[in-house]
N, C-alpha and C positions, 0 to 999 in steps of 0.2 A: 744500362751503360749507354752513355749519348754514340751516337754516327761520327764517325769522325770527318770533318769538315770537304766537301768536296768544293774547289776553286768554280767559279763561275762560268766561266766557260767550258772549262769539262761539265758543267751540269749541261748548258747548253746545245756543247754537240751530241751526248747521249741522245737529249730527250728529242731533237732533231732530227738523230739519225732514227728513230724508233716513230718516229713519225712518217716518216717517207717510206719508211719500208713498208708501212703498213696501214698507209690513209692513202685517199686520194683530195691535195690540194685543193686541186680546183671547184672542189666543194665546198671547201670554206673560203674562199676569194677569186678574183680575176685578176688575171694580166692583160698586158698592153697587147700581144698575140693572140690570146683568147678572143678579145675586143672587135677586134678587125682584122684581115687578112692583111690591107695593106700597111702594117706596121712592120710584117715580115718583109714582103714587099720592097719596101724602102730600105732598110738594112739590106738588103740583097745587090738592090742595085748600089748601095755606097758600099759595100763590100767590095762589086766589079771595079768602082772605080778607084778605090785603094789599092788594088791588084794590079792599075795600069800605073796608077804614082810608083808602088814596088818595081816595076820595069816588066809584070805581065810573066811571072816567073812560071813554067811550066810545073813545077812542084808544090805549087803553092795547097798549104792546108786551109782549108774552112772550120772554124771548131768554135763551138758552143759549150760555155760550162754553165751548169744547171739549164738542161733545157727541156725540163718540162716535160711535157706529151708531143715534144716532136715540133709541135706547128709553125714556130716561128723558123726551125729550119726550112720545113715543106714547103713555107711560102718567099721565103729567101730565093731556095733554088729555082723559083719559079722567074724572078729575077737576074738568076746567075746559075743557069746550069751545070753544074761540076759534081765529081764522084771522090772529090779525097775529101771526106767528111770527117769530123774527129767530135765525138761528143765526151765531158767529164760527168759523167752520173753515176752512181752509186748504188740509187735505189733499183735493186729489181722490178721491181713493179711500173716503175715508170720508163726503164728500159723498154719493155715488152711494149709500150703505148708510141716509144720513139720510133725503133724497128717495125712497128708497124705503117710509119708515115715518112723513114728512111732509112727500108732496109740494106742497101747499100752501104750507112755508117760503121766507125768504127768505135768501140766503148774504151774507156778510160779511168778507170777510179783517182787520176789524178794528173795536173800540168806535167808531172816531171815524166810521164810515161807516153807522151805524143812524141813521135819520131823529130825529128831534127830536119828544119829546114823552114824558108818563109811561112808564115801564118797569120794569119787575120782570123782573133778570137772576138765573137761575140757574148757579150752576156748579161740579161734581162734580167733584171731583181734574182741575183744569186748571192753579191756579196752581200746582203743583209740578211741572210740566213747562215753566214757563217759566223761561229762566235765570238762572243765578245769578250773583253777582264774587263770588271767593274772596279773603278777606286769609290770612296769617299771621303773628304775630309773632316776630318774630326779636330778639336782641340787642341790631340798631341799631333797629330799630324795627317798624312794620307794613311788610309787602311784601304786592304782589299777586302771585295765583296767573296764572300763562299755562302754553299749551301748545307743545312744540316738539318736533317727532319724537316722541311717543307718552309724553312725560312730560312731569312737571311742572318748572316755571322758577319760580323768586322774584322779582319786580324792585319795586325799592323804592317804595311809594306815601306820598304825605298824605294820604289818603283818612281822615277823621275817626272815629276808632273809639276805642271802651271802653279803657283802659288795663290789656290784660289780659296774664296770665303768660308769659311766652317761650314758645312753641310751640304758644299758644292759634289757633283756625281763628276765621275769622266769615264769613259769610255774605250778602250783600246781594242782595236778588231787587227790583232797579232796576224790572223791569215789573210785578210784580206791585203796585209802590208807585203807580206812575203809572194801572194800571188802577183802584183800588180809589178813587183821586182823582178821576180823570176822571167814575167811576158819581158821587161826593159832587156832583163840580161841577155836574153837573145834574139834581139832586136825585131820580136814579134810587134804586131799595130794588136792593141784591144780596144775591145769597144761596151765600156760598163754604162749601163741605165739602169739606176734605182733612186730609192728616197734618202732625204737626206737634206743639211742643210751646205753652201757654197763654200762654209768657212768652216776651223774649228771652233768647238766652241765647250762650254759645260752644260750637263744636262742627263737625266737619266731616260732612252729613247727605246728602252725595251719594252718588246710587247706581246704577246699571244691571241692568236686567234684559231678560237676551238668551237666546230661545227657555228661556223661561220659569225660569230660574235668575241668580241675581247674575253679574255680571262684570263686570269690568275699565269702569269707564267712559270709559278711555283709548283701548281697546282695539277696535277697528275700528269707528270712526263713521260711524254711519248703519245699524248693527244690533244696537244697541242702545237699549232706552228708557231715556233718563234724566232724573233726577228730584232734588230736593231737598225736605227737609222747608219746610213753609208758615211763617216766623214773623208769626204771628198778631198776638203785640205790638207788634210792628212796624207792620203792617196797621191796626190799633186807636188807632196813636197819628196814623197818617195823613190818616183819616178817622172823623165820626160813626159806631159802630158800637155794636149789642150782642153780647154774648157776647167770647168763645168761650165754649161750653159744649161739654162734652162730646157725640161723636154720638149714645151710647147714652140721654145724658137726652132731648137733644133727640128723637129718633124714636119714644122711650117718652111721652114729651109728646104728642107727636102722633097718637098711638092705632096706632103698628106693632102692638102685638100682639095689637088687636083685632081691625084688620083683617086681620090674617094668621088668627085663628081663623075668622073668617068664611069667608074664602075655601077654606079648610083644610077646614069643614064643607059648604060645596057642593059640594067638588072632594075626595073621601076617597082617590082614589089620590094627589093631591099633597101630601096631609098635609104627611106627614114632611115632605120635601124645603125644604116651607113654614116649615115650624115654626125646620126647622135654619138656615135662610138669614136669619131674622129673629135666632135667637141670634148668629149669625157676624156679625151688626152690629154687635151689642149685646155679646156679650160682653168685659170687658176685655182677658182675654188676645188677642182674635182683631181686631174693628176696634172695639169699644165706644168706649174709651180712647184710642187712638192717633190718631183721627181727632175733627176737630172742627169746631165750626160757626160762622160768626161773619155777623151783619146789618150791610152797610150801607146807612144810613136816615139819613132828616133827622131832625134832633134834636129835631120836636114832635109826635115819634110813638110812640105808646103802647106800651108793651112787647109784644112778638108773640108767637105760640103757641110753644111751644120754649122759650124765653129767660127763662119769669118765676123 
C-alpha cells in the first residue's frame, strides 16, 4: 500500500528538525560568523546604533533567531555590551554550544514567546532553513509539490501564482512570511542576511548538503541540511523594510575592512587568514553577491548604516 502523500514542506521541516538535533552544521558548511569575528562585530555596533535611532530605550531586547553555536552573539556583545539577550533555537545541542558562549541568554522555541517590548532581532542564514511549498506548473494548471516514498508527487493546487510557463517551479516560504510580519506587527527592527535573489522570481532553489557536499534532498532525512534560497521580494512586499542590498556593500558600509586591518595589525600572525575571510564575504564570486541584507523597520525611520 503506497505512503500517503506528505506536502513539501512538512517533509522539510521534519527532516530539518532531525538534523539539528542531531548533527552538528558547521561540519558541513561555514557561516559569515564562523568566518571572521568582525562580522559579529559589526552587527553589534549597528545594533547600538539602532538602539540610539529607537530613543536608547532602557528595555531594549537583543535576539537572534537561528544562532548557531553562539558566536556571532559573543562577538556582537563585544560591540554592544548588554544582558537582555533572547535567542530562537530549538535544537538542544546547539543550545548547550550557545550557553556556553552567552550564558546569560535567554531560549525561545519561538518569535511569539519573547517578552513584549523594543527589540532589535538579528538573523544570519536562518530564513532559508525554514520551509518551503513548492508549486509546478503543468498543462492543467499549477500543482503542488509532495512527498511519497523518496520522490516527488504533483497534486493539483489553487494556490494563487504568477501565470507562468508549463514547467515553471515557485516557491513559497509560508514562515518566513509570517515571521518577517509578526517583527512589523510589533514594531520590532530585524535584521535578515541570507541567500537569495533581489526580486521574485521562478525557479526551483532547494538544496541539501550532507557531510559537507550537495545531495539528494530526498534522500535520507534527517541527514541532510536543507535549505532554500530567501525571496527577498516577497519579504519586502510583506512588510516595512529597507534594502536588500547587497552583503558586500552592506559590510563595506559598515567599515569590514577597516576593522579587519586593525585587527590584522595587532595580531600579524592572523593577518592573512584575516584579510582572506573579509574578501570571502565580499567578493562576488564567493558570498559578496549571492547573499543579501534586508531591514525591517517602522516606516519613520531613517535610513540606517548599510542601506543608504
Amino acid at each position: 500500500m503506497n505512503a500517503r502523500p506528505e506536502r513539501f514542506d512538512a517533509f522539510m521541516a521534519r527532516a530539518n528538525a532531525a538534523y539539528y538535533a542531531t548533527h552538528d552544521p558547521f561540519a558541513d558548511f561555514v557561516t559569515g560568523p564562523e568566518l571572521t569575528q568582525v562580522f559579529g562585530e559589526l552587527l553589534g555596533a549597528w545594533a547600538k546604533y539602532v538602539w540610539q535611532v529607537m530613543g536608547a530605550p532602557e528595555d531594549v531586547i537583543l535576539a537572534e533567531a537561528g544562532p548557531g553555536r553562539g558566536v556571532l552573539m559573543a562577538d556582537a556583545l563585544r560591540a554592544w555590551p548588554m544582558r537582555n539577550v533572547h535567542f530562537i533555537e530549538s535544537s538542544p545541542r546547539l543550545r548547550a554550544e550557545q550557553r556556553a558562549r552567552v550564558p546569560f541568554a535567554t531560549w525561545h522555541e519561538r518569535l511569539e514567546t519573547l517578552p513584549p517590548g523594543p527589540m532589535i532581532m538579528l538573523a544570519n542564514e536562518f530564513l532559508d532553513a525554514l520551509p518551503v511549498r513548492q508549486f509546478v506548473r503543468r498543462e492543467s494548471g499549477w500543482c503542488e509539490r509532495f512527498v511519497r516514498a523518496g520522490a516527488l508527487v504533483d497534486l493539483p493546487s489553487d494556490y494563487d501564482l504568477p501565470d507562468d510557463p508549463v514547467g515553471s517551479v515557485r516557491e513559497v516560504n509560508e514562515g518566513a512570511l509570517a515571521f518577517v510580519r509578526a517583527l512589523a506587527a510589533r514594531g520590532a527592527v530585524g535584521l535578515f542576511i541570507d541567500y537569495g535573489p533581489m526580486e521574485s522570481g521562478a525557479g526551483d532553489s532547494v538544496q541539501a548538503i550532507r557531510a559537507g557536499h550537495y545531495a539528494d534532498p530526498l534522500a535520507a532525512p534527517g541527514e541532510a541540511d536543507i535549505t532554500a534560497h530567501v525571496d527577498f521580494g516577497a519579504l519586502k512586499r510583506a512588510a516595512h523594510a529597507q534594502g536588500p542590498v547587497k552583503q558586500n556593500r552592506f559590510l563595506s558600509a559598515l567599515g569590514l575592512f577597516e576593522r579587519t586591518d586593525r585587527l590584522a595589525q595587532a595580531n600579524p600572525a592572523k593577518a592573512q587568514p584575516l584579510r582572506q575571510s573579509a574578501h570571502r564575504l565580499t567578493e562576488p564570486e564567493a558570498m559578496g553577491s549571492l547573499f543579501k541584507v534586508l531591514c525591517v523597520c517602522p516606516p519613520e525611520f531613517p535610513t540606517l548604516p548599510g542601506f543608504e
